[in-house]
N, C-alpha and C positions, 0 to 999 in steps of 0.2 A: 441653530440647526433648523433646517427647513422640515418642517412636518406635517406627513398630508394624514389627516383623518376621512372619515369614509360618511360625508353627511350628503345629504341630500338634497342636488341644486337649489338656492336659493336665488338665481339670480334676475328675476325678473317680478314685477308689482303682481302681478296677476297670482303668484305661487306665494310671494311672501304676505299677500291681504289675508290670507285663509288664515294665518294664525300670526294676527300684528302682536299679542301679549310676548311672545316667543324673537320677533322682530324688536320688540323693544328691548328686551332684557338683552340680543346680541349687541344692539345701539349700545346701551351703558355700557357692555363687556368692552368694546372697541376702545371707546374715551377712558375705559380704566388701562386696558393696555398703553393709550396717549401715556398719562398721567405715571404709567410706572416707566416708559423710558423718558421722562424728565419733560411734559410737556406741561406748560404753566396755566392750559385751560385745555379744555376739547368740549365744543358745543356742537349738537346735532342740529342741522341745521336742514330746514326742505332747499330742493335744488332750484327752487323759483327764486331763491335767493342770490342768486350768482349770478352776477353781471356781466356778461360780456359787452366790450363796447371798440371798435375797429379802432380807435384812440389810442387805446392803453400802448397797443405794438404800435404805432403811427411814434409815440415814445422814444419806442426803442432806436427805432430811426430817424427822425430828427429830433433835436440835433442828435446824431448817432450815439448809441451807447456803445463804450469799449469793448464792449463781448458783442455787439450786433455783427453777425457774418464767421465771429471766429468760436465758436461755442454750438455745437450740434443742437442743444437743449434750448434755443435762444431762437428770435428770427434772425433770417429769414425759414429757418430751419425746423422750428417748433410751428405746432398748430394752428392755425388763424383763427381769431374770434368766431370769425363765421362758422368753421368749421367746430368750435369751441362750444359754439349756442350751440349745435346741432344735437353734441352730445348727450348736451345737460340737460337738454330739452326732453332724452329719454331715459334722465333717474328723478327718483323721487325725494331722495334721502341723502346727504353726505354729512360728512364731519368736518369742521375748523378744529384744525388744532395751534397752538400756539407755543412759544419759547422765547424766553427770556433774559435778560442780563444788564446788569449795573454797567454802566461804562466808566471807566477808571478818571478820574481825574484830569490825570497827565493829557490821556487820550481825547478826552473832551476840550481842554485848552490848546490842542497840537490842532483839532478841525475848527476850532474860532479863529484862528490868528486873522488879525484885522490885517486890510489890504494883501491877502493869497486868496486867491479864486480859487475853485473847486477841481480845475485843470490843471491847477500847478502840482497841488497838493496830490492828486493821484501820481505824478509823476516822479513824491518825493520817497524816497526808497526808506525812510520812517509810516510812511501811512501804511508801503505794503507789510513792514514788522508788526503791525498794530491791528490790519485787514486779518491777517493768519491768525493772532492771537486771539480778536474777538468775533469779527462777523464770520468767519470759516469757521471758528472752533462752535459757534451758536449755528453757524446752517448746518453741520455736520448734525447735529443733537436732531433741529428738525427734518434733516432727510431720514436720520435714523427713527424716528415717530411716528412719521409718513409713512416709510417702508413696512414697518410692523403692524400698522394697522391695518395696510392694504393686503399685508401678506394676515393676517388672521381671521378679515374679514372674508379672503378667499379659502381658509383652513374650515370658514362656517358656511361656506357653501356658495354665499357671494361671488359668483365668479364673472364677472364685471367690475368688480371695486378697481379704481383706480385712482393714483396719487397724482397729487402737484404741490411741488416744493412750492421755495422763495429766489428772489434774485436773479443768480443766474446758477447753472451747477459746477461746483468746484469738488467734484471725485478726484479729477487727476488734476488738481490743484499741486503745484510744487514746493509748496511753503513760503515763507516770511522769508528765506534766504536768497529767493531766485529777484534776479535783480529788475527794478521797478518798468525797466524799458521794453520787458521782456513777458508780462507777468499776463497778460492777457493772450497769450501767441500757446499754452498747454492743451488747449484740443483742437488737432488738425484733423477740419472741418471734409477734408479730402479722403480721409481713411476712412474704417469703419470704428464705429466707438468700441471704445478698448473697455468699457463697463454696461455692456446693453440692458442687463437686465437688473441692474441699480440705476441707472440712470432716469431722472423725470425732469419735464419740461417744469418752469414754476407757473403758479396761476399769474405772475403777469406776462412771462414769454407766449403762454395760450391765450391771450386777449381778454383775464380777465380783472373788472377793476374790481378790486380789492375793497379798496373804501368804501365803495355803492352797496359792494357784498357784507361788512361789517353791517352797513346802519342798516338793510332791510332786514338782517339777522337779528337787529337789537344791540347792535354791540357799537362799540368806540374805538378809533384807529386813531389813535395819536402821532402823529411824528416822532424820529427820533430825538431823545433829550439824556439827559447824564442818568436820570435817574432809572430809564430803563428803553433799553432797546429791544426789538423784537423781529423775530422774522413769525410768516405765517403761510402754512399750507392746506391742504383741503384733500379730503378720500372724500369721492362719490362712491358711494356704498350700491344701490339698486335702486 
């Protein structure tokens, strides 16, 4: 349930310097809210830390990614680095949060098979049983950690805090059942989004790299491997 309490704007450097002990203690509250909707780290992190780089989207389109053009949340449609730096350029403060998961066995020998390229295997109506079951059901946990921090850190007054997922957004994702030929064609890009005020871009549809933003933050981005998969998002707090 959405709940507004009655605090007193916090949402610019100038107002929240006056009493940092108070700013830090709402920092922790934030990452403990991560941590109780299931988030496997949440690090504060300064915003000088965030990388954008015109690259990341450059990505997205060549060679084109499957959601590039058909996905609101996505380019050409989402933010541009440029416009990206711009933002970041005026908070001081945000959170990494993090989510994770083992990947099954089966599922890790179905993405080795020696001699399938990476375009076949999207095309095989086994990877999208397996997409729904693990990276959907693990982005769903992280947009659900995202949204809660961004919505608590606006319940404390932050009214600037904004999120960005991972990947791409799968809200009106159809499931594992919708057939593989089909599976990227769920948000018509021509209407109006049918989830506006859940919906967020992720930080690499907004131009930013991720990995440059782990290491100046101190941290390690590993690739994905069997023993743990991860997606990763980001509230810019104030």
């Amino acid at each position: 349930m959405t709940r507004y309490d009655q605090f007193e704007p916090r949402h610019t450097w100038d107002i929240v310097k006056e009493n940092i002990p108070a700013f830090e203690a709402d920092l922790d509250g934030l990452c403990e809210v991560a941590a109780r909707y299931g988030a496997s780290f949440a690090k504060v992190i300064e915003a000088t830390d965030v990388v954008t780089d015109p690259r990341v989207t450059l990505k997205c389109k060549i060679p084109p990614c499957e959601m590039y053009g058909r996905n609101q949340m996505c380019p050409p449609f989402s933010p541009t680095s440029e416009e990206t730096a711009k933002v970041v350029a005026a908070y001081r403060k945000g959170i990494l949060v993090g989510v994770e998961t083992k990947l099954p066995d089966e599922y890790w020998e179905f993405l080795q098979r020696q001699g399938e390229n990476l375009c076949k295997i999207l095309e095989d109506q086994e990877y999208v049983i397996w997409l729904d079951k693990i990276q959907v059901t693990l982005w769903n946990k992280l947009h659900e950690c995202v949204m809660e921090v961004e919505r608590e850190a606006h319940n404390r007054g932050y009214y600037f805090a904004v999120g960005y997922v991972a990947s791409t957004c799968y809200l009106c994702w159809p499931g594992g059942k919708a057939p593989a030929i089909e599976q990227n064609n769920y948000c018509p890009t021509k209407k109006p989004c049918k989830k506006p005020y859940e919906a967020r871009p992720s930080m690499e549809a907004a131009g930013i790299d991720v990995f440059s933003t782990y290491r100046k933050a101190g941290l390690t981005l590993n690739l994905a491997n069997k023993d743990k998969f991860s997606w990763t998002g980001l509230v810019l707090v104030v």
